[in-house]
mmCIF entry with sequence, helices, sheets and N, C-alpha, C, O atoms, coordinates in Angstrom:
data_MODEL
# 
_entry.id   MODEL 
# 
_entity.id                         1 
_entity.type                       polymer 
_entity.pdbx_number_of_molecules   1 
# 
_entity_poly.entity_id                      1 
_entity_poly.type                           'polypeptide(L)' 
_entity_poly.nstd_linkage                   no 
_entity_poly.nstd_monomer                   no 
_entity_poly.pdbx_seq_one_letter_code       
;(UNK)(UNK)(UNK)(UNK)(UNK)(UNK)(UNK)(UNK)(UNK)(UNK)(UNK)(UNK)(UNK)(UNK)(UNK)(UNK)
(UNK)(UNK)(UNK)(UNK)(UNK)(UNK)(UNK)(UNK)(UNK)(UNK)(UNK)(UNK)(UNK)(UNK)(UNK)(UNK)
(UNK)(UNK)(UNK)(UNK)(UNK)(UNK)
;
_entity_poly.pdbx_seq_one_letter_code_can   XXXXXXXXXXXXXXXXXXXXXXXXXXXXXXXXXXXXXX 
_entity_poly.pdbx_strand_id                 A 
# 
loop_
_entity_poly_seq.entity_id 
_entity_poly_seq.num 
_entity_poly_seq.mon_id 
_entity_poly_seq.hetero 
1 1  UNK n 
1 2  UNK n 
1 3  UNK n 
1 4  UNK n 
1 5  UNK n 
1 6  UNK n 
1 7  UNK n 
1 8  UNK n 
1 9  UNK n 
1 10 UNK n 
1 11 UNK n 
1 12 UNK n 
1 13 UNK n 
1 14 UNK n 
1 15 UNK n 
1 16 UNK n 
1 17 UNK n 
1 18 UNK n 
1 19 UNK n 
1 20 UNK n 
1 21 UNK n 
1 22 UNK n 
1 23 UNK n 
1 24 UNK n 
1 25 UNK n 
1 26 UNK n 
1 27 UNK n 
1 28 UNK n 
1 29 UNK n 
1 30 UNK n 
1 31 UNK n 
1 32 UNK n 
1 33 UNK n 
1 34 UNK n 
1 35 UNK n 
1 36 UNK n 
1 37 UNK n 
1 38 UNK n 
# 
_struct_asym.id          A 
_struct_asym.entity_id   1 
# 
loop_
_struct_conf.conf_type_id 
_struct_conf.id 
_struct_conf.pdbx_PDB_helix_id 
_struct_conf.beg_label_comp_id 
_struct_conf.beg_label_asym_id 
_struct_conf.beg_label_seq_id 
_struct_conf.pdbx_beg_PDB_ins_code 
_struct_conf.end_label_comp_id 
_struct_conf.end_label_asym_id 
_struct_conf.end_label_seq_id 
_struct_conf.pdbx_end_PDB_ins_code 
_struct_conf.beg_auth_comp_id 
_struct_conf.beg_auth_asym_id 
_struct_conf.beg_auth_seq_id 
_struct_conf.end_auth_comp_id 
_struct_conf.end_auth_asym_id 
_struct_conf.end_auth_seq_id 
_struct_conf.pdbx_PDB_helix_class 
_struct_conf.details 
_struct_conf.pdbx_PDB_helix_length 
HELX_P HELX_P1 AA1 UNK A 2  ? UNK A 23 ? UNK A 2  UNK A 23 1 ? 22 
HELX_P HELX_P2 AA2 UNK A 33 ? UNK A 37 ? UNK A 33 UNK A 37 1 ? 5  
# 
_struct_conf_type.id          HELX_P 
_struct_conf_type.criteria    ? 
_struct_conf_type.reference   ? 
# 
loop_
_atom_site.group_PDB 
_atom_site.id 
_atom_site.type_symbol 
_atom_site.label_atom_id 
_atom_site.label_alt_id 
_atom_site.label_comp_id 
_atom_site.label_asym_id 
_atom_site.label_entity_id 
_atom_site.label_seq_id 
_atom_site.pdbx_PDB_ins_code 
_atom_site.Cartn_x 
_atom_site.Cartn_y 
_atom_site.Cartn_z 
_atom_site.occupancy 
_atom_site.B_iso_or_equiv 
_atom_site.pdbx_formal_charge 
_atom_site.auth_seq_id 
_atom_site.auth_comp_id 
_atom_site.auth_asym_id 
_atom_site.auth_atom_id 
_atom_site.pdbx_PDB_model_num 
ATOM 1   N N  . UNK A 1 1  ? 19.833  7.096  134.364 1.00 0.00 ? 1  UNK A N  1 
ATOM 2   C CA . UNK A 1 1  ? 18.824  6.609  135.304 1.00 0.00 ? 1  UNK A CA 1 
ATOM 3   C C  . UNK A 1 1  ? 18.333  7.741  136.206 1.00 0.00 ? 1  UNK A C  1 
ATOM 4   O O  . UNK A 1 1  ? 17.155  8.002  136.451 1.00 0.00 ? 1  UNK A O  1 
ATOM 5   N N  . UNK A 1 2  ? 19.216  8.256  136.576 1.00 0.00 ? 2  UNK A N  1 
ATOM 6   C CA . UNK A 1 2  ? 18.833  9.406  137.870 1.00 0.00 ? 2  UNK A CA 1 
ATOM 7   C C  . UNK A 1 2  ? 18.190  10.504 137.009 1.00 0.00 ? 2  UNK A C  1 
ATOM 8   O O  . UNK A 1 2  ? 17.586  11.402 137.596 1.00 0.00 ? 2  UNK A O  1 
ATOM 9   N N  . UNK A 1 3  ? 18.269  10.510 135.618 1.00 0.00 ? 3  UNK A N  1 
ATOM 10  C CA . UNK A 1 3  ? 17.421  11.764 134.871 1.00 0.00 ? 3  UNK A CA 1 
ATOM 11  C C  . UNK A 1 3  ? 16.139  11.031 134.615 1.00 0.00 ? 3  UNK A C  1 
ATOM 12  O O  . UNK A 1 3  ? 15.060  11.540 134.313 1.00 0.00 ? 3  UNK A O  1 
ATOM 13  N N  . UNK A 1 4  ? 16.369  9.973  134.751 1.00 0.00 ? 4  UNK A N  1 
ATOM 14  C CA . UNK A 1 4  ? 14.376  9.528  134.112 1.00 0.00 ? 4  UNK A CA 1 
ATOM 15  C C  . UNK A 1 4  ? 14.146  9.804  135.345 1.00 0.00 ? 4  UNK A C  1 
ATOM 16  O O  . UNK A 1 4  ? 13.479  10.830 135.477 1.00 0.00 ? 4  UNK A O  1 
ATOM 17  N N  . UNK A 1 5  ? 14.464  9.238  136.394 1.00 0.00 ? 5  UNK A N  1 
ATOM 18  C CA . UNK A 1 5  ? 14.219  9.396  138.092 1.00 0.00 ? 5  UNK A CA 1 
ATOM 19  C C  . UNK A 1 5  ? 13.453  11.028 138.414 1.00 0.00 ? 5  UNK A C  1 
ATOM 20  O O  . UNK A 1 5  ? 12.376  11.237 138.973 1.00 0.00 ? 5  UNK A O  1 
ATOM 21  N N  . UNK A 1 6  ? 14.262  11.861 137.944 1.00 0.00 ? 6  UNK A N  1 
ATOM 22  C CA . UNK A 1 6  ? 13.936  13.445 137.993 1.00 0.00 ? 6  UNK A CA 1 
ATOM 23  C C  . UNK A 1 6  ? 13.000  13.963 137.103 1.00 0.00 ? 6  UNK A C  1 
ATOM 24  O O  . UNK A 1 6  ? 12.403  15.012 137.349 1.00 0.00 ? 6  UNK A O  1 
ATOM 25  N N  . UNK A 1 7  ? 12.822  13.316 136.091 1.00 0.00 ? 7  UNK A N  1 
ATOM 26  C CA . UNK A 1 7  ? 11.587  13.494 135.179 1.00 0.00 ? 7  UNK A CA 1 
ATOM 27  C C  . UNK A 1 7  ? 10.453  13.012 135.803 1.00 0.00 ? 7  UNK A C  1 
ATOM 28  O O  . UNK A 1 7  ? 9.345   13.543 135.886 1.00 0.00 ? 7  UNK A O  1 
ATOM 29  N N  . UNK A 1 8  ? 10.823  11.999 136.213 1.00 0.00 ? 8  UNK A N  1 
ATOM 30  C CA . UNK A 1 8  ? 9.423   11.195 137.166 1.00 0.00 ? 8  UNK A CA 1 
ATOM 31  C C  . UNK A 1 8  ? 9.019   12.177 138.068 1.00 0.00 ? 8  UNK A C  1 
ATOM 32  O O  . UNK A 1 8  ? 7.819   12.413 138.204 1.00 0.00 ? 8  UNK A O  1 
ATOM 33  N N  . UNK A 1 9  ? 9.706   12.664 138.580 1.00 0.00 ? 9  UNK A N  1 
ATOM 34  C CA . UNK A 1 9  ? 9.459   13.163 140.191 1.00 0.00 ? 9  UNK A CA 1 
ATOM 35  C C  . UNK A 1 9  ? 9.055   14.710 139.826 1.00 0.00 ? 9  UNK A C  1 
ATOM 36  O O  . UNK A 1 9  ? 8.574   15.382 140.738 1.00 0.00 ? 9  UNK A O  1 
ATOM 37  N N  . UNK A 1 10 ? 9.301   15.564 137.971 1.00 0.00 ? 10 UNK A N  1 
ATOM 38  C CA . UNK A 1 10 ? 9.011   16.552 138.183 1.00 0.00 ? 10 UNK A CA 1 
ATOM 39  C C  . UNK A 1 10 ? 7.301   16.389 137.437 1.00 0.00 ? 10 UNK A C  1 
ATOM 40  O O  . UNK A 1 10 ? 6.397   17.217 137.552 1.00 0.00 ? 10 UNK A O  1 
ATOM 41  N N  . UNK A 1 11 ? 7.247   15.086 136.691 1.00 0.00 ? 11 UNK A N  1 
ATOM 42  C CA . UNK A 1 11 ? 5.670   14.850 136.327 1.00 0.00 ? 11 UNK A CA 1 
ATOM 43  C C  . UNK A 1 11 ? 4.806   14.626 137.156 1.00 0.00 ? 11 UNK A C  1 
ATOM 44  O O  . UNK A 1 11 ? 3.644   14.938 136.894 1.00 0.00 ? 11 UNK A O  1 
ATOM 45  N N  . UNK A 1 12 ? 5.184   13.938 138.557 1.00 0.00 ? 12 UNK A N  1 
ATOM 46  C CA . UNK A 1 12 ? 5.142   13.765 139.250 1.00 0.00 ? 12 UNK A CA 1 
ATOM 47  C C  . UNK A 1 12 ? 4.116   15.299 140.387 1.00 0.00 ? 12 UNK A C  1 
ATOM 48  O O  . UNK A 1 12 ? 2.910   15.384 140.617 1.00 0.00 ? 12 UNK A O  1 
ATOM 49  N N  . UNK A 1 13 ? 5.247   16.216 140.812 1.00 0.00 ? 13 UNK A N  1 
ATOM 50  C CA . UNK A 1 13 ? 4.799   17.440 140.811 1.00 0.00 ? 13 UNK A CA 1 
ATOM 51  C C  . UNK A 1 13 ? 3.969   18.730 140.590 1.00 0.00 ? 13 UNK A C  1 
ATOM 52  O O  . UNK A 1 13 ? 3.461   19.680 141.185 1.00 0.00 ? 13 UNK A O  1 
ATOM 53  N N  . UNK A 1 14 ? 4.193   18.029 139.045 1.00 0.00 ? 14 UNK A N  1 
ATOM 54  C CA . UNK A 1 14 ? 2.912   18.991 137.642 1.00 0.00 ? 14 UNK A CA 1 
ATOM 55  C C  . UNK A 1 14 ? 2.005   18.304 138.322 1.00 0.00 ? 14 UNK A C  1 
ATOM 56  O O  . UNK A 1 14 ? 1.324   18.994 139.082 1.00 0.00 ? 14 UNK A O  1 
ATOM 57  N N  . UNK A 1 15 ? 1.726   16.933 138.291 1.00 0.00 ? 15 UNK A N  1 
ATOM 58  C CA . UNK A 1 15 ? 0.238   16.139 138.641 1.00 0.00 ? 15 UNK A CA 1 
ATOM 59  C C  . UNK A 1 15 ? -0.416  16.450 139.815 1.00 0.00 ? 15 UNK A C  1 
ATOM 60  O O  . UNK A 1 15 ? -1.614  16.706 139.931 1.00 0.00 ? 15 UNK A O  1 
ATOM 61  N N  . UNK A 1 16 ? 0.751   16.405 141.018 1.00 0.00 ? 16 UNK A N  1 
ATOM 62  C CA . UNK A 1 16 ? -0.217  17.191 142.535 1.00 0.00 ? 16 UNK A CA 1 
ATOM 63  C C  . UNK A 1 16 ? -0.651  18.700 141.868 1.00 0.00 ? 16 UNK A C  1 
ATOM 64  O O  . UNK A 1 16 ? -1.827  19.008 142.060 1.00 0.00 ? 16 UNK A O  1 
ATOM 65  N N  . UNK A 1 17 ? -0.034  19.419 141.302 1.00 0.00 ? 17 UNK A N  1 
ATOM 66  C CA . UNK A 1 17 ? -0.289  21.015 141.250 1.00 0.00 ? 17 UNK A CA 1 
ATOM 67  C C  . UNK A 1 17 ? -1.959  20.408 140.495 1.00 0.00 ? 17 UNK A C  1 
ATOM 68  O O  . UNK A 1 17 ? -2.920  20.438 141.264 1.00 0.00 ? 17 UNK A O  1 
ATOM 69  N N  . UNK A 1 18 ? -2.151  20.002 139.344 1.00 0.00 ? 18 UNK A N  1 
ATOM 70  C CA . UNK A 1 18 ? -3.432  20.325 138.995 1.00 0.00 ? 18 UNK A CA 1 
ATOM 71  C C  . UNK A 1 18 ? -4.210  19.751 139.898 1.00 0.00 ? 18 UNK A C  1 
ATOM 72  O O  . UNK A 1 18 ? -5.161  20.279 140.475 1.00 0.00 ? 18 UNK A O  1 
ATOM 73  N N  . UNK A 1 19 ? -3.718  18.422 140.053 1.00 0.00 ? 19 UNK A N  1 
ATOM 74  C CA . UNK A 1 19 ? -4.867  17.905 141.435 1.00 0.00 ? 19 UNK A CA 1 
ATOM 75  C C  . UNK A 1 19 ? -5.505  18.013 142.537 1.00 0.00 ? 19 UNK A C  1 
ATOM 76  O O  . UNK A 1 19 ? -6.442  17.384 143.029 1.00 0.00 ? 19 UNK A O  1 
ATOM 77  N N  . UNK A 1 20 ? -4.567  19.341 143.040 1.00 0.00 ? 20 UNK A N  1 
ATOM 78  C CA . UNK A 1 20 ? -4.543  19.548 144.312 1.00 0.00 ? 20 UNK A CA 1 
ATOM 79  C C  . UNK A 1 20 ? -5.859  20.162 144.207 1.00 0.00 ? 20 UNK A C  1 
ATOM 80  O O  . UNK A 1 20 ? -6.662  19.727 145.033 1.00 0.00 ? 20 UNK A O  1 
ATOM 81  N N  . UNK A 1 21 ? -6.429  21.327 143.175 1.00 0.00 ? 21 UNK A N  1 
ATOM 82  C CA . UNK A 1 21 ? -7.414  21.965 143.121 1.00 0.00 ? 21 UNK A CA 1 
ATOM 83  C C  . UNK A 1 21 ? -9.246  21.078 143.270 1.00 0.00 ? 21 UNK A C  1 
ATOM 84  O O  . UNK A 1 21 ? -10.312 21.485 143.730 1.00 0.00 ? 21 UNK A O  1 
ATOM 85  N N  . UNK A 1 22 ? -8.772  19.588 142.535 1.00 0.00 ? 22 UNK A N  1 
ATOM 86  C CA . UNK A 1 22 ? -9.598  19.000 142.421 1.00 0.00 ? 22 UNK A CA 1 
ATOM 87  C C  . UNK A 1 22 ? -10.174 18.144 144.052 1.00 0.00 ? 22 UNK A C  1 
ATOM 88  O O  . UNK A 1 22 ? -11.312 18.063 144.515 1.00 0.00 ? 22 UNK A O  1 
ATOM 89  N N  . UNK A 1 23 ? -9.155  17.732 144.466 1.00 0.00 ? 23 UNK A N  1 
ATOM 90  C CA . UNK A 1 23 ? -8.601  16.714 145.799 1.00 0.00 ? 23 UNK A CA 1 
ATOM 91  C C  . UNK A 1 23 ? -9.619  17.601 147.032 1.00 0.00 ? 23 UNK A C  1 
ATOM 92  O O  . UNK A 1 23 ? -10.438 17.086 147.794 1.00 0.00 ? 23 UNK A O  1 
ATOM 93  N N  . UNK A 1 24 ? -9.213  19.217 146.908 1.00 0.00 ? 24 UNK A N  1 
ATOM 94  C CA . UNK A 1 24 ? -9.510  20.040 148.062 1.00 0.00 ? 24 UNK A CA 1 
ATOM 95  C C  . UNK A 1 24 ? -11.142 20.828 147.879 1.00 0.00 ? 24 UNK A C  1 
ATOM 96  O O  . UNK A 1 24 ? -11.588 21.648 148.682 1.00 0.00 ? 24 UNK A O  1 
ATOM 97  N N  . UNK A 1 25 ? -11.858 20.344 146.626 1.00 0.00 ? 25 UNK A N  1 
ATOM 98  C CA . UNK A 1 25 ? -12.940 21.094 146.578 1.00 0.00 ? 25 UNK A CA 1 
ATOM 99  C C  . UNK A 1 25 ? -14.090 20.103 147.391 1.00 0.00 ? 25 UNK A C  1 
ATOM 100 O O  . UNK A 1 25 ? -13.773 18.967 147.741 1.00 0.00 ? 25 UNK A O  1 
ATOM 101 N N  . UNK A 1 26 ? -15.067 20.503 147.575 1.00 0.00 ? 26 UNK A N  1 
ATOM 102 C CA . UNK A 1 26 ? -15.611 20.034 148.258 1.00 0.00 ? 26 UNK A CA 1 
ATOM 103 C C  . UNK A 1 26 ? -16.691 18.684 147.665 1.00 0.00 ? 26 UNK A C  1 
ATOM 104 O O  . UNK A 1 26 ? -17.166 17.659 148.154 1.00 0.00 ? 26 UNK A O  1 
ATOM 105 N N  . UNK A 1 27 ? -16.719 19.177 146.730 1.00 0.00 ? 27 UNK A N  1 
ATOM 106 C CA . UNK A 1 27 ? -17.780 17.760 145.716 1.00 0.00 ? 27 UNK A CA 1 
ATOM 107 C C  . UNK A 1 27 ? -17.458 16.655 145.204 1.00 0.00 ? 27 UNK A C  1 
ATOM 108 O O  . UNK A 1 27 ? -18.137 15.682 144.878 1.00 0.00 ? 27 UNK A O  1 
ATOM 109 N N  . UNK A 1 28 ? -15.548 17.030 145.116 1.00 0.00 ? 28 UNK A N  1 
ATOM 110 C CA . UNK A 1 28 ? -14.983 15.569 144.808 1.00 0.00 ? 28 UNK A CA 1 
ATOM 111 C C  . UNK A 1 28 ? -14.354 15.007 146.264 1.00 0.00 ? 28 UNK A C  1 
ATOM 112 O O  . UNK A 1 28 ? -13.507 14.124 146.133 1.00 0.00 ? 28 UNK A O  1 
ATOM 113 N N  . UNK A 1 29 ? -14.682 15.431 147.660 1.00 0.00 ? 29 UNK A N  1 
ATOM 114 C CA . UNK A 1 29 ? -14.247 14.892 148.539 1.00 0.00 ? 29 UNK A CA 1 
ATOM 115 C C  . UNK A 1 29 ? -14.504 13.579 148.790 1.00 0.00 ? 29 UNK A C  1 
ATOM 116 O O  . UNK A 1 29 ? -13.585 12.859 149.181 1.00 0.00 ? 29 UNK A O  1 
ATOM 117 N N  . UNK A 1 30 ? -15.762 13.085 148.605 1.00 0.00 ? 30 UNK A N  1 
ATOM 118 C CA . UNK A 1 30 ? -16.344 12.370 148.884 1.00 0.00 ? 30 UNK A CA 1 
ATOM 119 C C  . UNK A 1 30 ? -16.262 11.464 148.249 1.00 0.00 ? 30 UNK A C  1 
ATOM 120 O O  . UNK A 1 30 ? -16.497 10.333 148.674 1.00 0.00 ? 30 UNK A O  1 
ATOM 121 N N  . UNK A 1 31 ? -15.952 11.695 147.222 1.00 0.00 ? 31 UNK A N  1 
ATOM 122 C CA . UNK A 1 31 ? -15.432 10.820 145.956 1.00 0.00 ? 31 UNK A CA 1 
ATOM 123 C C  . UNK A 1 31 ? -13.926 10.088 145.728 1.00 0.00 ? 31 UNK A C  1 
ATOM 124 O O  . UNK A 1 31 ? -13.577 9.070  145.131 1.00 0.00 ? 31 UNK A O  1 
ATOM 125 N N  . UNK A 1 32 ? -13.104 11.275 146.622 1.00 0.00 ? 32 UNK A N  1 
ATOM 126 C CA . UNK A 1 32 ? -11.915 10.357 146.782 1.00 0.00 ? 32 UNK A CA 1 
ATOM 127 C C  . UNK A 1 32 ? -11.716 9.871  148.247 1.00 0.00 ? 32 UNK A C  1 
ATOM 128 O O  . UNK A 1 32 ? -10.593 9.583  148.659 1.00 0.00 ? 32 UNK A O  1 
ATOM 129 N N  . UNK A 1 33 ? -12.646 9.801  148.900 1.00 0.00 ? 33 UNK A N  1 
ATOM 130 C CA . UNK A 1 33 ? -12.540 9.205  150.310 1.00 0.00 ? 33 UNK A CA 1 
ATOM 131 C C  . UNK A 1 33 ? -13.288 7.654  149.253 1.00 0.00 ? 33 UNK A C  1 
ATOM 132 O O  . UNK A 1 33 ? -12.446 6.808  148.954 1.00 0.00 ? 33 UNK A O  1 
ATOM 133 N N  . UNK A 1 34 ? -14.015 7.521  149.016 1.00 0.00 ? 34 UNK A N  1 
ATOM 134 C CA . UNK A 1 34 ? -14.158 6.068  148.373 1.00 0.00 ? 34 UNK A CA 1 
ATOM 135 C C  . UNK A 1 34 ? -13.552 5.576  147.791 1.00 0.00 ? 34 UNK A C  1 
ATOM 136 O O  . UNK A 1 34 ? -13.627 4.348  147.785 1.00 0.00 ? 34 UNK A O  1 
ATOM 137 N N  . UNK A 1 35 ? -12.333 6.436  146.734 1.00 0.00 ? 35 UNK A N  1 
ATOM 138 C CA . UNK A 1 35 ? -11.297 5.580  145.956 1.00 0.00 ? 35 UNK A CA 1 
ATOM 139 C C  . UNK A 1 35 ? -10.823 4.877  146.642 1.00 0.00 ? 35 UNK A C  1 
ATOM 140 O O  . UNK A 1 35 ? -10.980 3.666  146.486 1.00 0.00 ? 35 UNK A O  1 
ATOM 141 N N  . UNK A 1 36 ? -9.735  5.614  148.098 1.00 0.00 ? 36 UNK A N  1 
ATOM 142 C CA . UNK A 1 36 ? -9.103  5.302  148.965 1.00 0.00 ? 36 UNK A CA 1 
ATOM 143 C C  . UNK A 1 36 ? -9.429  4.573  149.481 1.00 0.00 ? 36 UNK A C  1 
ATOM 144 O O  . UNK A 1 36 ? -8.495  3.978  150.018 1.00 0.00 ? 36 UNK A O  1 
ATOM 145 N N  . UNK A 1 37 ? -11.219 3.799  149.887 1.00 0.00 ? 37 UNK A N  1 
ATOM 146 C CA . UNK A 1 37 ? -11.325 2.603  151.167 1.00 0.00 ? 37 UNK A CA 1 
ATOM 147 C C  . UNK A 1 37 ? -11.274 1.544  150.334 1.00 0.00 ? 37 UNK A C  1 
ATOM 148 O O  . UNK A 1 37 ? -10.824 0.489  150.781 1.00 0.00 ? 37 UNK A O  1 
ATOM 149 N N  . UNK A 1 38 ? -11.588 1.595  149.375 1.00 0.00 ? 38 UNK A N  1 
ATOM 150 C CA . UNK A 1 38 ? -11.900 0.830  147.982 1.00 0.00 ? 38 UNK A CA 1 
ATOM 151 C C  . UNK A 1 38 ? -10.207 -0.092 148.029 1.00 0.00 ? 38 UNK A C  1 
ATOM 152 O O  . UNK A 1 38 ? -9.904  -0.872 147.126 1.00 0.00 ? 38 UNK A O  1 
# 
């Protein structure tokens, strides 16, 4: 259990790293401020 747990949490990780690039540019800002009120 605690290894799927750690798999989760390192896919988890990988997913902020690519996202982060996307999250912080400026053209999809706006775009995830609407996911979020949504």
């Amino acid at each position: 259990m605690m290894g799927l747990l750690n798999k989760f949490e390192t896919t988890f990780e990988n997913l902020e790293k690519i996202t982060a690039p996307i999250r912080y540019s400026p053209h999809t800002e706006e775009f995830i401020k609407e996911c979020y009120t949504e």
